[in-house]
C-alpha positions in Angstrom: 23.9 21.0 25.4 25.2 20.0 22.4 22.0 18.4 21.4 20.0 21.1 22.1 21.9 23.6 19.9 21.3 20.9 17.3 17.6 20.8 17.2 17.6 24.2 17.3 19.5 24.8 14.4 17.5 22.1 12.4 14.4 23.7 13.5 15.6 27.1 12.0 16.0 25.9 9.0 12.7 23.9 7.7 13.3 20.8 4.9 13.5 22.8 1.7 10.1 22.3 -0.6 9.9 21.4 -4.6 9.5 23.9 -6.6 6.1 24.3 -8.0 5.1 22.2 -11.3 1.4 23.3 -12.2 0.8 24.5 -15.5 0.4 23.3 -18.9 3.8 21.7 -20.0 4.9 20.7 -23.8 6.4 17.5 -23.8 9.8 16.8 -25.3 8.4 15.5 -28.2 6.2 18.4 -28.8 3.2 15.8 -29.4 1.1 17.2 -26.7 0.2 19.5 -23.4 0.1 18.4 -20.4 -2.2 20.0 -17.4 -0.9 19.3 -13.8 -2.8 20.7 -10.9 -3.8 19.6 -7.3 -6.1 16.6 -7.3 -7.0 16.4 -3.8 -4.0 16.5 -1.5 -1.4 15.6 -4.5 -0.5 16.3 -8.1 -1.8 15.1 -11.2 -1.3 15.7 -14.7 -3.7 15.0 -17.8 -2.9 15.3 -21.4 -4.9 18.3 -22.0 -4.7 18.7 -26.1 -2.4 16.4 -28.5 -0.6 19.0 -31.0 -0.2 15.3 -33.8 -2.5 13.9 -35.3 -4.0 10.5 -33.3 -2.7 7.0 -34.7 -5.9 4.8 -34.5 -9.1 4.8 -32.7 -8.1 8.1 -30.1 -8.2 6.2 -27.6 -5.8 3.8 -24.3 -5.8 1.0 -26.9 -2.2 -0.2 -25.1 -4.0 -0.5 -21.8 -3.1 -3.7 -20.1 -6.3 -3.4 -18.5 -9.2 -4.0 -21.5 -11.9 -1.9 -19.8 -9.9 1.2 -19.7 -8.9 1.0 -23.3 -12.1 2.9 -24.6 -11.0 6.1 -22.3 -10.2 8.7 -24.9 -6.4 10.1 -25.3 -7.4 13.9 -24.2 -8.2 13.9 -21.2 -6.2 10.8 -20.0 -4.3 10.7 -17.1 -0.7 11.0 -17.3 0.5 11.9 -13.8 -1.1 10.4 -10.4 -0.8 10.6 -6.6 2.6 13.5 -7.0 3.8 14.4 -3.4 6.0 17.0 -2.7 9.6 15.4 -1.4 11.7 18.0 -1.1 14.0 18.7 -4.5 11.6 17.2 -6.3 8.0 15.7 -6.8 7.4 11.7 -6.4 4.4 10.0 -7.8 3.2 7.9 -11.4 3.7 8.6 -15.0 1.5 6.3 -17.6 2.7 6.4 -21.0 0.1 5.8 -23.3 2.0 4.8 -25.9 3.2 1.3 -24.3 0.5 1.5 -21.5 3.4 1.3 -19.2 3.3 3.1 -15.5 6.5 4.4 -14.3 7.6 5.1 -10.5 8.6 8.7 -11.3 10.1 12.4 -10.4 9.2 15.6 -11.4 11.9 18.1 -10.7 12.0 21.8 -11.9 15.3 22.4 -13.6 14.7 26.0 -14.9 11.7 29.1 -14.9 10.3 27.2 -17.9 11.7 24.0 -17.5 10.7 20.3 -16.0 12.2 16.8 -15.3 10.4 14.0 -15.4 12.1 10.8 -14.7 10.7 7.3 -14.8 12.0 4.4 -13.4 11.4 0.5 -13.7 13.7 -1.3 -11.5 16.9 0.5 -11.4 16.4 1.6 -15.0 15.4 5.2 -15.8 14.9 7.2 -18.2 14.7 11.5 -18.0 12.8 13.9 -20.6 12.6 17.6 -20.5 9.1 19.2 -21.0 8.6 22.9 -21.7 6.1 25.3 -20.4 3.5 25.9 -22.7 3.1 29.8 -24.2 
């Protein structure tokens, strides 16, 4: 009996779904836009516009993989393969600024707000990105 109650109870009340992160979001270092929308059945986030001036040749030059080092900035991938996990989003961040990918988070922490968090290992690191006006 007491089982039953249980199950019923749980089944009332559905696992809770992340808030929704599409949109064009300003990163914290206000150096560019990112774009997130479905790809598929998941998330993904390309830098849509950079708001600085481009260091170099505009393009993945920190790649570890040569080939993909001619990709231009805009346009690149940023975010890959987000699923929604309850609180929060899990998927990849690349940063193309050490050509690093990052097991990461996204997590909405306001109305115009959003956490991303990437981890290596058990080190992580948090920024706060805006939502672009």
């Amino acid at each position: 009996m007491r089982w039953t109650i249980l199950l019923l109870t749980a089944a009332a009340f559905p696992a809770q779904a992340a808030q929704p992160v599409t949109g064009t979001w300003l990163t914290d270092t206000k150096d560019g836009l990112i774009e997130i929308g479905q790809c598929g059945s998941r998330l993904c986030g390309r830098l849509a516009k950079t708001l600085v001036p481009v260091k170099g040749p505009g393009t993945d030059i920190n790649n570890p993989d040569a080939r993909l080092r001619s990709r231009p900035i805009v346009g690149l991938p940023i975010l890959t393969g987000f699923v929604d996990d309850g609180a929060l989003w899990r998927g990849t961040a690349y940063d193309p600024k050490n050509g690093k990918s990052y097991r990461s988070t996204l997590q909405r922490t306001g109305p115009n707000t959003l956490k991303l968090t990437g981890c290596v290992a058990i080190f992580c690191r948090s920024v706060t990105w805006t939502r672009a006006k």
